[in-house]
GULUM-947465 format. One line per field, with one value per residue: residue in three letters; y, x, z of N, C-alpha, C, O in turn. Coordinates in Angstrom, 2 decimals. Layout:
residuo <- c(ALA/...)
n_c2 <- c(Y/...)
n_c1 <- c(X/...)
n_c3 <- c(Z/...)
ca_c2 <- c(Y/...)
ca_c1 <- c(X/...)
ca_c3 <- c(Z/...)
c_c2 <- c(Y/...)
c_c1 <- c(X/...)
c_c3 <- c(Z/...)
o_c2 <- c(Y/...)
o_c1 <- c(X/...)
o_c3 <- c(Z/...)
This chain:
residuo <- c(UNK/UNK/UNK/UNK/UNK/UNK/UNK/UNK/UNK/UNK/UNK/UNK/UNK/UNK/UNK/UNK/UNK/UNK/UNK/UNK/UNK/UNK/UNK/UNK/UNK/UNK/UNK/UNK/UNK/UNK/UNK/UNK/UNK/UNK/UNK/UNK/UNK/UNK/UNK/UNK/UNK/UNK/UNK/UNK/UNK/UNK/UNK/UNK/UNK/UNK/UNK/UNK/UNK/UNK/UNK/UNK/UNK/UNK/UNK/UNK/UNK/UNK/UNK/UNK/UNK/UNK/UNK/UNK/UNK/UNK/UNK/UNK/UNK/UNK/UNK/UNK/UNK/UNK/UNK/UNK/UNK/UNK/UNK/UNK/UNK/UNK/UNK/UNK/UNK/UNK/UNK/UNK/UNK/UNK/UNK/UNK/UNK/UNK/UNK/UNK/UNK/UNK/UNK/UNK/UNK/UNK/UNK/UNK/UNK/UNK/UNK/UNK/UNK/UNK/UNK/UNK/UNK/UNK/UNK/UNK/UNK/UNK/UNK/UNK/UNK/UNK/UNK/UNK/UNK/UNK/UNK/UNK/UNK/UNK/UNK/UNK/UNK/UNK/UNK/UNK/UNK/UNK/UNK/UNK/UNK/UNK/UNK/UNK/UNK/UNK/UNK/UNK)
n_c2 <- c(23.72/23.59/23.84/25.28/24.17/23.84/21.45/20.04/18.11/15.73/15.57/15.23/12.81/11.31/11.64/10.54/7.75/7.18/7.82/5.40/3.61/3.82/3.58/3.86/6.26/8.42/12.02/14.30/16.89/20.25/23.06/25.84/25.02/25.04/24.80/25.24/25.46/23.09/21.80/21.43/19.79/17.73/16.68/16.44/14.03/12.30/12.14/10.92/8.75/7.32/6.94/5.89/2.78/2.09/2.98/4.61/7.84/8.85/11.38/14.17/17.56/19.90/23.52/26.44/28.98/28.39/28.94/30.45/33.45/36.06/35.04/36.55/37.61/37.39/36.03/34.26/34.55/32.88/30.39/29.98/28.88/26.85/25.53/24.27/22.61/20.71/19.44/18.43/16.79/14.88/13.45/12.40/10.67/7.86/6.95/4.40/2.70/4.85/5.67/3.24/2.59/5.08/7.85/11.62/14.55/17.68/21.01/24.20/27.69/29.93/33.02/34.09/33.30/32.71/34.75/36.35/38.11/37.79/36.20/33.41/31.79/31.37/28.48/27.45/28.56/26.92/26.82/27.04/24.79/22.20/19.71/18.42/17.94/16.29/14.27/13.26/10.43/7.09/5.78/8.33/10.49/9.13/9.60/11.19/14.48/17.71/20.90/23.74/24.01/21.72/20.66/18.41)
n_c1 <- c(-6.30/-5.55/-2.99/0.04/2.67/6.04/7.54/9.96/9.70/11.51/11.01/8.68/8.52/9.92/9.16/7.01/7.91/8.66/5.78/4.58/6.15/6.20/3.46/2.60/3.81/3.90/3.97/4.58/4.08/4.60/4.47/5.24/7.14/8.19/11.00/11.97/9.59/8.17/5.80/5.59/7.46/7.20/4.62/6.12/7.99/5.68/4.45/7.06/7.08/4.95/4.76/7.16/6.64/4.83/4.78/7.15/7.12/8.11/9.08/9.63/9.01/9.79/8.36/9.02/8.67/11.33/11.63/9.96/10.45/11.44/14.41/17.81/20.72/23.16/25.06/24.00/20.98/22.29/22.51/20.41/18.74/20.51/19.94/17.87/17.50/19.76/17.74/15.83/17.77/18.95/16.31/15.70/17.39/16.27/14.93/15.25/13.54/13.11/15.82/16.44/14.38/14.82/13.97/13.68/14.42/13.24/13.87/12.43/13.37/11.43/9.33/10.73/12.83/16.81/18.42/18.04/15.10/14.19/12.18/12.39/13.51/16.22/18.84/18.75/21.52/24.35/26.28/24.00/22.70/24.24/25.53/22.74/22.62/25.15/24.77/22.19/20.25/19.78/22.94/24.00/24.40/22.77/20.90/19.06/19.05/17.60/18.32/16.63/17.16/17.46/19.82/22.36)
n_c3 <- c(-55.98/-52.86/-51.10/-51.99/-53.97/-54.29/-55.71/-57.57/-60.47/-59.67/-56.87/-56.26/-57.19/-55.36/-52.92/-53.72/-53.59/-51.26/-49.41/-50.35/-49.43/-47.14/-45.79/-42.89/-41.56/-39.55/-38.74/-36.25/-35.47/-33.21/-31.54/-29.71/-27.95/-24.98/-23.72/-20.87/-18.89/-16.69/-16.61/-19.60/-20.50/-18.85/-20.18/-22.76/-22.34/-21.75/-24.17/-25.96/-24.34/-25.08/-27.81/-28.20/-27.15/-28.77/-31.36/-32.86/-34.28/-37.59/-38.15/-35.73/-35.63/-33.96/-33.47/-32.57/-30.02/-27.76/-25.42/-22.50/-22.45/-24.60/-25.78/-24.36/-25.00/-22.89/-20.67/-18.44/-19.89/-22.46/-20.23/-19.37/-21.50/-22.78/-20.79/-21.21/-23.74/-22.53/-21.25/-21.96/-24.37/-22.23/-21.96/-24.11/-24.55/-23.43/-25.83/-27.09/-29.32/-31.26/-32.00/-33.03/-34.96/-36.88/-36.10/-36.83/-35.16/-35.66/-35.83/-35.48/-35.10/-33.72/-32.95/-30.48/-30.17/-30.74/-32.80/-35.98/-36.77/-39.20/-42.44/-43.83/-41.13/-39.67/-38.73/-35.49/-33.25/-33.38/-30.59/-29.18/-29.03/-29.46/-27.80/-27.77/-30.07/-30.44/-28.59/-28.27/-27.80/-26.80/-27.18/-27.56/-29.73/-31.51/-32.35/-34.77/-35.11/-36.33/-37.87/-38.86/-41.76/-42.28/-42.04/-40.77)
ca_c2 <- c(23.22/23.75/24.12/25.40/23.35/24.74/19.99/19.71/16.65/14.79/15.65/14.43/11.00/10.80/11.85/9.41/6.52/7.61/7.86/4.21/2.69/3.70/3.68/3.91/6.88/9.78/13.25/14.92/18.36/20.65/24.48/26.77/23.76/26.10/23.50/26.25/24.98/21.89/20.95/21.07/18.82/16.32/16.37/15.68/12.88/11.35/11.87/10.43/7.56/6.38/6.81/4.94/2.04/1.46/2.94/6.10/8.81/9.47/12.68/15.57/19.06/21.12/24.71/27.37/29.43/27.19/29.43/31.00/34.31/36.35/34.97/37.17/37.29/37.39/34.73/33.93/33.83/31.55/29.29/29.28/28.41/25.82/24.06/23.67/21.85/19.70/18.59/17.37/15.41/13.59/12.94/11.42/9.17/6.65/6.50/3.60/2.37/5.75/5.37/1.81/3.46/6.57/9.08/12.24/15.63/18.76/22.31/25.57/28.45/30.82/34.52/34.49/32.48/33.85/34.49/37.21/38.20/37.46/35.48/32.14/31.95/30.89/27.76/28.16/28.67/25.68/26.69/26.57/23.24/21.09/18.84/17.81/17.45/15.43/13.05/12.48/8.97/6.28/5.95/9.30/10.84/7.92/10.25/12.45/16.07/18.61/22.46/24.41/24.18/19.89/20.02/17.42)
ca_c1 <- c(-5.27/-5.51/-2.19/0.93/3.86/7.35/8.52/10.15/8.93/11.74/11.14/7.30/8.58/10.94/8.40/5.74/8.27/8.82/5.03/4.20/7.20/6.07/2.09/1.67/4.32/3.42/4.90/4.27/3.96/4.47/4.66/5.62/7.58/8.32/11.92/12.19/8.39/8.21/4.44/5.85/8.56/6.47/4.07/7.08/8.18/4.39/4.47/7.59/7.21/3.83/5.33/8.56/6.36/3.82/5.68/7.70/7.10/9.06/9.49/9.11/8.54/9.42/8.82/9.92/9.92/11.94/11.15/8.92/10.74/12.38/15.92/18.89/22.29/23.58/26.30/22.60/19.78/22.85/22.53/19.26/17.90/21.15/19.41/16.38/17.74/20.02/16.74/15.29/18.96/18.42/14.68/15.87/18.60/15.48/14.31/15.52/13.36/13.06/16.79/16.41/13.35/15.48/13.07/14.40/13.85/13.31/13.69/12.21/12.88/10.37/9.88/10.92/14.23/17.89/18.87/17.27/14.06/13.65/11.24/12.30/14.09/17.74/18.48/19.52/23.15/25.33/26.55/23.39/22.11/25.00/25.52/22.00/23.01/26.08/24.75/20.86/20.16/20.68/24.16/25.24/24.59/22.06/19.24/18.89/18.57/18.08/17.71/15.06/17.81/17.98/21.10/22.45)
ca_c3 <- c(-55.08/-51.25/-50.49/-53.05/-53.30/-55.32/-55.55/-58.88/-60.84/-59.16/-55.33/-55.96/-57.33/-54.30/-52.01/-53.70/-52.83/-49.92/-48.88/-50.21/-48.49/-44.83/-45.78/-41.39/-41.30/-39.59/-38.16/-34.56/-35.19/-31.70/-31.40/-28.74/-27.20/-24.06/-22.48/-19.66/-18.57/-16.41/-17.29/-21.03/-20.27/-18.52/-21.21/-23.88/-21.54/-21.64/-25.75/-25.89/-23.87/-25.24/-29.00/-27.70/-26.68/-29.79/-32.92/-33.20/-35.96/-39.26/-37.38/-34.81/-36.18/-33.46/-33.42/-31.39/-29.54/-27.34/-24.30/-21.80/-22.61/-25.23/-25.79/-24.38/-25.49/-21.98/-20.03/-17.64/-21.07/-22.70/-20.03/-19.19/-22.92/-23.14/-19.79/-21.88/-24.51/-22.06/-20.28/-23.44/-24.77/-21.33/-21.94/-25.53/-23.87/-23.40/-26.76/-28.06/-30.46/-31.67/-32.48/-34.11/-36.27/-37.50/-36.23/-36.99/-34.51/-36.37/-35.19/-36.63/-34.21/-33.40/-32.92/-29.18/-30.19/-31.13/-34.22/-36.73/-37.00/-40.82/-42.42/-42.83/-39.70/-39.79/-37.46/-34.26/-33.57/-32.96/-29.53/-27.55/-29.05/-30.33/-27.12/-28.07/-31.78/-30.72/-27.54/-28.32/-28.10/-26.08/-27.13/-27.35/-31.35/-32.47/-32.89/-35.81/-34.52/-37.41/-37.66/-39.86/-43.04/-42.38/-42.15/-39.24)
c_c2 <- c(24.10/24.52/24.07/24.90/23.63/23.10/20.34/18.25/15.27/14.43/15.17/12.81/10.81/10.32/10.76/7.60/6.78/6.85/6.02/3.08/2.37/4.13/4.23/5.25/7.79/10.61/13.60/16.33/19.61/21.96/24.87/25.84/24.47/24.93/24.26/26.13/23.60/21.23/20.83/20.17/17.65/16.00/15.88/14.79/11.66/10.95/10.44/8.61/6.28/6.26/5.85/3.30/1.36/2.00/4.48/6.73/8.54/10.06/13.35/16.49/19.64/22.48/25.68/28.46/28.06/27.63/30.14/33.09/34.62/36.36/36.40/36.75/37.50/36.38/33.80/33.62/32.47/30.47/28.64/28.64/27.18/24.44/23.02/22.31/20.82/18.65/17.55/16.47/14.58/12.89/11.79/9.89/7.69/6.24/5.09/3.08/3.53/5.58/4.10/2.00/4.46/7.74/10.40/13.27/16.72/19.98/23.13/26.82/29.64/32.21/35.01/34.07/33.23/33.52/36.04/37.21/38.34/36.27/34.60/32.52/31.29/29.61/27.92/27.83/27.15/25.63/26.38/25.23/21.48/20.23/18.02/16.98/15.76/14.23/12.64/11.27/8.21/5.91/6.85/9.86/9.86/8.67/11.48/13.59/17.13/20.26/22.62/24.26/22.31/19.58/19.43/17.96)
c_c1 <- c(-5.28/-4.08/-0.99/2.13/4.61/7.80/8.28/9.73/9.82/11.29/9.51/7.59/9.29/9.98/6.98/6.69/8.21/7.52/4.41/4.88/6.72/4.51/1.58/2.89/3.48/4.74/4.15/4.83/3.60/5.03/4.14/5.85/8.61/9.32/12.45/11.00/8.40/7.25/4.94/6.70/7.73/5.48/4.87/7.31/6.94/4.75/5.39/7.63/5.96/4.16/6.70/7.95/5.33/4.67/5.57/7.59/8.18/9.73/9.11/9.50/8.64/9.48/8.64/8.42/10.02/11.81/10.44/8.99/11.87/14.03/17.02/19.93/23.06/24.13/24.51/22.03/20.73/22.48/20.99/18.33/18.85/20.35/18.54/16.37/18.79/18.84/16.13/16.35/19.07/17.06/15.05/17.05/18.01/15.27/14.90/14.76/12.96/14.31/16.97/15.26/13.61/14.47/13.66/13.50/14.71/13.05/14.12/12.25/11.46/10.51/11.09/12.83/15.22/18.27/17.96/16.21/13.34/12.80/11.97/13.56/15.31/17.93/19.31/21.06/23.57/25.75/25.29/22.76/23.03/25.24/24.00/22.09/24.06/25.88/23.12/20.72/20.38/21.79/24.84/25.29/23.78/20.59/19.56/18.34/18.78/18.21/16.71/15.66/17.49/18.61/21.68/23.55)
c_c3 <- c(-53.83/-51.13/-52.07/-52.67/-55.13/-55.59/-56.67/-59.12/-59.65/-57.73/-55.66/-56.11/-56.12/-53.17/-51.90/-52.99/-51.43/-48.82/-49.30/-50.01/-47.09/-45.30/-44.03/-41.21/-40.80/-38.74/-37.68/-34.96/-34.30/-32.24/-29.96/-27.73/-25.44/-23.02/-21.42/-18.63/-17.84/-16.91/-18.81/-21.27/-19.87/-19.67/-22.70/-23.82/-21.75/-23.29/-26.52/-25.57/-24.50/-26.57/-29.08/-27.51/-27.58/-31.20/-32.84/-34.34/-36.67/-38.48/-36.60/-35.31/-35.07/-33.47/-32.66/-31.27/-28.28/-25.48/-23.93/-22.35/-23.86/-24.71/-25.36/-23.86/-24.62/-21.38/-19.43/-19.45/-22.04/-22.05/-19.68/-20.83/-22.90/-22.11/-20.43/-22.53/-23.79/-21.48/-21.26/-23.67/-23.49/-21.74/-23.01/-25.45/-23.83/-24.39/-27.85/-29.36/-31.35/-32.54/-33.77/-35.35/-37.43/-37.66/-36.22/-36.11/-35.54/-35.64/-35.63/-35.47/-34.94/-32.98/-31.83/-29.41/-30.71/-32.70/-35.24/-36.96/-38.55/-40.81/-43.58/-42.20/-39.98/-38.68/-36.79/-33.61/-32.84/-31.46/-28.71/-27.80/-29.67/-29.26/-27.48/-29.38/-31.55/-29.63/-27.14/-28.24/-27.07/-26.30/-27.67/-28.95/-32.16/-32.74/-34.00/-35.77/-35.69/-36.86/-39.25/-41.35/-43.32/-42.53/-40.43/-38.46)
o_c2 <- c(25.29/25.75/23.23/25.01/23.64/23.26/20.77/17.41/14.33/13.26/14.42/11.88/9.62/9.22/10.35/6.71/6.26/5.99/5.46/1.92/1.41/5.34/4.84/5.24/8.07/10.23/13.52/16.72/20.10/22.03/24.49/25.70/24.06/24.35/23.87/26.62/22.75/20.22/19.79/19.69/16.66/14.87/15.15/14.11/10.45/9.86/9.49/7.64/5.05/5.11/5.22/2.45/0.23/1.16/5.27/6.21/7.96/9.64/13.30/16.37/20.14/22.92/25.48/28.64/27.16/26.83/30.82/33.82/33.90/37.04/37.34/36.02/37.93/35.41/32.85/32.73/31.39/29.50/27.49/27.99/26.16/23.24/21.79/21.30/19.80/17.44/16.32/15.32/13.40/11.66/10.59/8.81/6.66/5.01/5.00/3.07/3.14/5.35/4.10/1.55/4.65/8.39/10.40/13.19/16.78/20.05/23.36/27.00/29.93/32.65/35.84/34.57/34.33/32.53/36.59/36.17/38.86/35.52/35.35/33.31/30.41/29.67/28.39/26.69/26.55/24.52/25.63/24.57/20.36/19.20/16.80/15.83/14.66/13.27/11.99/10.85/8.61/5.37/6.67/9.62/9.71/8.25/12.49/13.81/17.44/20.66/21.92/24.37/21.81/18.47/19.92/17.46)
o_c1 <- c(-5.00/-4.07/-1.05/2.66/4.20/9.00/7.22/9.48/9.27/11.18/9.25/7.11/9.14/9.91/6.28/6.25/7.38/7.68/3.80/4.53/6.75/4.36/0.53/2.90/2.43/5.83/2.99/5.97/2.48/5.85/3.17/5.09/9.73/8.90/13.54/11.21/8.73/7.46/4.49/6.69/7.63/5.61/4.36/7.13/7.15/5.17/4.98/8.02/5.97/3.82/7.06/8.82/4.94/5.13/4.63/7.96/9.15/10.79/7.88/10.69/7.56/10.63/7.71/7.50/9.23/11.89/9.94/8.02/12.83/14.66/16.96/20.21/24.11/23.42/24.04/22.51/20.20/22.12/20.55/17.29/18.17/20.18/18.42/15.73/18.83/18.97/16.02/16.14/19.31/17.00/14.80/17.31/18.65/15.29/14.88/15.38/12.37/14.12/17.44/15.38/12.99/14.16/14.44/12.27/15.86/12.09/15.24/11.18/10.92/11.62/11.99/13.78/14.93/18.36/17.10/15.90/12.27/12.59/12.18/14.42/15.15/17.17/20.42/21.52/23.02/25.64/25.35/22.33/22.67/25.16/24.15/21.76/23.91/26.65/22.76/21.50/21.24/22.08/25.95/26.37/24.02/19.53/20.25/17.25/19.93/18.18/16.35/14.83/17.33/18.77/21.45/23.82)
o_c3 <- c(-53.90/-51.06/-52.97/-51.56/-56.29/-55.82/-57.11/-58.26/-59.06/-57.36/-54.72/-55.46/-55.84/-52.63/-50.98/-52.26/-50.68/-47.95/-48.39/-50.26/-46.31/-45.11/-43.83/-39.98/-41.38/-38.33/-38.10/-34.70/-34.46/-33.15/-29.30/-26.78/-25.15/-22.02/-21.01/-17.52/-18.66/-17.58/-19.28/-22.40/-20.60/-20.12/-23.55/-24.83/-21.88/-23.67/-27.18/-26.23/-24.46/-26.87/-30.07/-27.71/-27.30/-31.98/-32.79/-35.39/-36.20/-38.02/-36.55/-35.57/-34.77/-33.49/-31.88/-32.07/-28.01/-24.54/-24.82/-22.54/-24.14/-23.90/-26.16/-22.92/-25.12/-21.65/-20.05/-20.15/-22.32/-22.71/-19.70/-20.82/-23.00/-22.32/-20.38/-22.24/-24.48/-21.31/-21.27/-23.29/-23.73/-21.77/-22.87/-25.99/-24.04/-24.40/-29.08/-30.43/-32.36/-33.73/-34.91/-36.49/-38.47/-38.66/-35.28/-36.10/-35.98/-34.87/-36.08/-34.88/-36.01/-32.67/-32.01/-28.81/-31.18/-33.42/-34.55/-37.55/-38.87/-39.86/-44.53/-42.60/-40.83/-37.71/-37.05/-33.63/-31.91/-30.92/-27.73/-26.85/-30.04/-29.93/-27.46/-29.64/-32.08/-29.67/-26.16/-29.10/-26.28/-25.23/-28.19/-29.49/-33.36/-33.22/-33.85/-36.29/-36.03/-35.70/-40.20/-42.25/-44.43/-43.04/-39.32/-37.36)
């Protein structure tokens, strides 16, 4: 076995329905998603739009770090990491059939990101990303935004 996996008997049967329900499912897996970067933004925007327009993932996997620079806990690094993640909950405002699909966005921070430097990573605090949590979508909370635990 390649790869070790802890799924109790049940989470494989779940997971086998699962996988021969949506046979064309897939997941968009992105690291060092840098939303302080314009070229990374326009390139999300392209992803986005061409997945918006032929058939949206299961999911997005993104993981961190979420900026150009190590996070600080300052009034300024607050806002500049919160911009990040506003620029994106605009970007996602378009996605409708993303929404009508139930594609879910996932996010694992990364070293650069706030929060403790343990291994697995805690997800990232509620204040700088919950306007995204609560107005993703084209109408405002219709997109399923997780953190690294999956909890919504």
């Amino acid at each position: 076995m390649l790869f070790r996996s802890d799924l109790s008997e049940e989470q494989l049967k779940t997971l086998s329905a699962h996988e021969a329900s949506n046979p064309d499912g897939m997941y968009v897996v992105l690291s060092e998603v840098h939303l302080d970067n314009v070229r990374v933004m326009d390139k999300l925007d392209d992803m986005f739009r061409g997945y918006e327009d032929y058939a949206p993932p299961v999911a997005y996997i993104f993981m961190g770090s979420f900026c150009s620079s190590k996070f600080v806990p300052t009034a300024e690094g607050v806002r500049a990491y919160r911009d990040g993640f506003e620029r994106l909950k605009f970007m996602m405002k378009g996605l409708t059939n993303h929404a009508q699909q139930g594609t879910r966005f996932v996010f694992i921070p990364g070293p650069n990101d706030p929060g403790p430097a343990t291994l697995p990573r805690t997800p990232l605090p509620k204040y700088l990303t919950s306007d995204l949590q609560d107005e993703a979508g084209p109408d405002g909370g219709d997109l399923a935004v997780e953190d690294a635990a999956g909890a919504e």
